[in-house]
Each structure stands twice: as C-alpha cells, then as structure tokens.
N, CA and C atoms as a LAMMPS dump frame, in Angstrom:
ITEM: TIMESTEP
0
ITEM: NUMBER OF ATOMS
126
ITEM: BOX BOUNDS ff ff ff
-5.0000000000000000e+02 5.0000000000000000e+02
-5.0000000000000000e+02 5.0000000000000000e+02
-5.0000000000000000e+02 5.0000000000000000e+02
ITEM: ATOMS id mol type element x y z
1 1 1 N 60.286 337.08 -433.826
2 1 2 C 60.311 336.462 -432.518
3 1 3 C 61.615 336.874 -431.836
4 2 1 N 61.546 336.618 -430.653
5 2 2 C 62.992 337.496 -430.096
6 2 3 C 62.907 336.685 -428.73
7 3 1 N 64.364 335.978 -428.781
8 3 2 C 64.543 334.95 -427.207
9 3 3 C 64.618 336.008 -426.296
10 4 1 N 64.647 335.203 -424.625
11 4 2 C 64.718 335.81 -423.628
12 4 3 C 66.084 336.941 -423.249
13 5 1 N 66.862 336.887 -424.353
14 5 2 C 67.978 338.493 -424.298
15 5 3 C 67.484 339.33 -425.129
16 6 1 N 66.147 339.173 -425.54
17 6 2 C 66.282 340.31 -426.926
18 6 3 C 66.29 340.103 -427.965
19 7 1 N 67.33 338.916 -428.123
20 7 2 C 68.015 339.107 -429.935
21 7 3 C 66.516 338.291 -430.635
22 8 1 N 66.931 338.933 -431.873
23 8 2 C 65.612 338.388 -432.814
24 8 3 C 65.898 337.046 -433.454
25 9 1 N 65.265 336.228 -433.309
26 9 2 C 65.201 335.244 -434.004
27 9 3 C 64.767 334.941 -435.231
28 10 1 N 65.618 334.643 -436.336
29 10 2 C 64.887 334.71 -437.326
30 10 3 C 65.545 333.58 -438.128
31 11 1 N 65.987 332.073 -437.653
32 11 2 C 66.495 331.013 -438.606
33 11 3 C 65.747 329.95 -437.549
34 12 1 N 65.689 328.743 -437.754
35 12 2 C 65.595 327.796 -436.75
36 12 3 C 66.526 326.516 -437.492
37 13 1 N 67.294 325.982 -436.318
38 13 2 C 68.238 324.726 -436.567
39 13 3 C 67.331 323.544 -436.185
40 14 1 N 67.762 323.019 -437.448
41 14 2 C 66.92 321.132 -437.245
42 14 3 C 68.196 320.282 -437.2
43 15 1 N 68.264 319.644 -436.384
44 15 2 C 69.207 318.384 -436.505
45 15 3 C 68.797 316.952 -436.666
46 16 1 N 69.227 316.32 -437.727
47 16 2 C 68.974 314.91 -437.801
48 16 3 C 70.101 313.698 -437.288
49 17 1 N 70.535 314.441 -435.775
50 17 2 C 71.021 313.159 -435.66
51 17 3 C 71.044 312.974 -433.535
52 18 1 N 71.448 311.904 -433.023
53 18 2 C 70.669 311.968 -431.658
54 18 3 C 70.948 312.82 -431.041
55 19 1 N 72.676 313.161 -430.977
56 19 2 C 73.271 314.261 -430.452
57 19 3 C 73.849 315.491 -431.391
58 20 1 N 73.272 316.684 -430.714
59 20 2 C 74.095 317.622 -431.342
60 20 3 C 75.862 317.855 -430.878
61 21 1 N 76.101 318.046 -432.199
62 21 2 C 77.856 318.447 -431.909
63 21 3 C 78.459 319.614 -431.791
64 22 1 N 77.867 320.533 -431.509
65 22 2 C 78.182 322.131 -431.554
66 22 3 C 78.545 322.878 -430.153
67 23 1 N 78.185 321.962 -429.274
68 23 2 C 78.312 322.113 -427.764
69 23 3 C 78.111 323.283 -427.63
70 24 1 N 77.419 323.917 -428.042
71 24 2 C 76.963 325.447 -427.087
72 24 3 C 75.628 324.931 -426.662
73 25 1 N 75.117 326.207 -425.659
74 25 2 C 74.174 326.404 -424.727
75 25 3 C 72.729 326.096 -425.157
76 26 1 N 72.785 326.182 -426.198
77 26 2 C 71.051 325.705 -426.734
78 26 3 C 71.044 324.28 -426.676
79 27 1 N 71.69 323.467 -426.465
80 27 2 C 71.806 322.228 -426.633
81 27 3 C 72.606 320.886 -425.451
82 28 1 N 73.404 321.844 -425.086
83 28 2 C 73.813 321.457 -423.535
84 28 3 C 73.713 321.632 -422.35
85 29 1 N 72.821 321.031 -421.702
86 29 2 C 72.345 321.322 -420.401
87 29 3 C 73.427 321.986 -419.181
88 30 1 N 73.242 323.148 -418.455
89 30 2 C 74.242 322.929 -417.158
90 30 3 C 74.742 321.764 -416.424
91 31 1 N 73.634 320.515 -416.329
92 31 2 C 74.111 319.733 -415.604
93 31 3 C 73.771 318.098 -416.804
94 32 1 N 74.332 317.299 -416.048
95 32 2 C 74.199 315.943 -416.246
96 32 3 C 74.122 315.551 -417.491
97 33 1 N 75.135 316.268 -418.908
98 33 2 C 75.558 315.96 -419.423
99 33 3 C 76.439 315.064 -419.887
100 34 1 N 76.675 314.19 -420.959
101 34 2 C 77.855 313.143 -420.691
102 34 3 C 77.935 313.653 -421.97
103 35 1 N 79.123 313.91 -422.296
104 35 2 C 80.064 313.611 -424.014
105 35 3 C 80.237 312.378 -424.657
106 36 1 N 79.762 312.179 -425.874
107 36 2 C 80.536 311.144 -426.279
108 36 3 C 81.37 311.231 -427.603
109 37 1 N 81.895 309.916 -428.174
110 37 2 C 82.771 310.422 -429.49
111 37 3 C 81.933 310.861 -430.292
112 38 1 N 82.468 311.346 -431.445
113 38 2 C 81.929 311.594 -432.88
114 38 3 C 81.356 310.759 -433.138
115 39 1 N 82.364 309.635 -433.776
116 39 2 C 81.829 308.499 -434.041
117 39 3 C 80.536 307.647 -433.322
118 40 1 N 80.447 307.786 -432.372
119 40 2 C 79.165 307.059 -431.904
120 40 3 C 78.206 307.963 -431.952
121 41 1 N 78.013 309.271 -432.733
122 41 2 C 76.328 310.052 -432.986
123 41 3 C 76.431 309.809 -434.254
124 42 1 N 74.431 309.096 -434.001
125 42 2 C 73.792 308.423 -434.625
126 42 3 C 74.184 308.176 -436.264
C-alpha cells in the first residue's frame, strides 16, 4: 500500500490510549487542536 506521497506503507500504529503523544501529522489536525498534559491521557 503506498500513502498519498508515494512512500510504501508497510507497519500500521494502534494506540490504546485517548490521545496520541507523538504530535506529528498523522494525528494532529491543522486546526482546532488543544494539548493537554501527559498526565491527563487516558
């Protein structure tokens, strides 16, 4: 499978918790995001 640049995809990330903490682009919207602490995901 190969996302919309090309690159091939070949792992998929599961997260078990409400928010992801990695803050990149697969996961943070351009807009209307809010941060919160560590401590308060899930």
């Amino acid at each position: 499978m190969k996302d919309k640049y090309g690159r091939t995809v070949d792992y998929l990330r599961v997260s078990v918790t409400d928010r992801c903490n990695l803050r990149c682009f697969y996961c943070i919207p351009k807009e209307g995001f809010t941060y919160i602490p560590h401590k308060e995901i899930l």
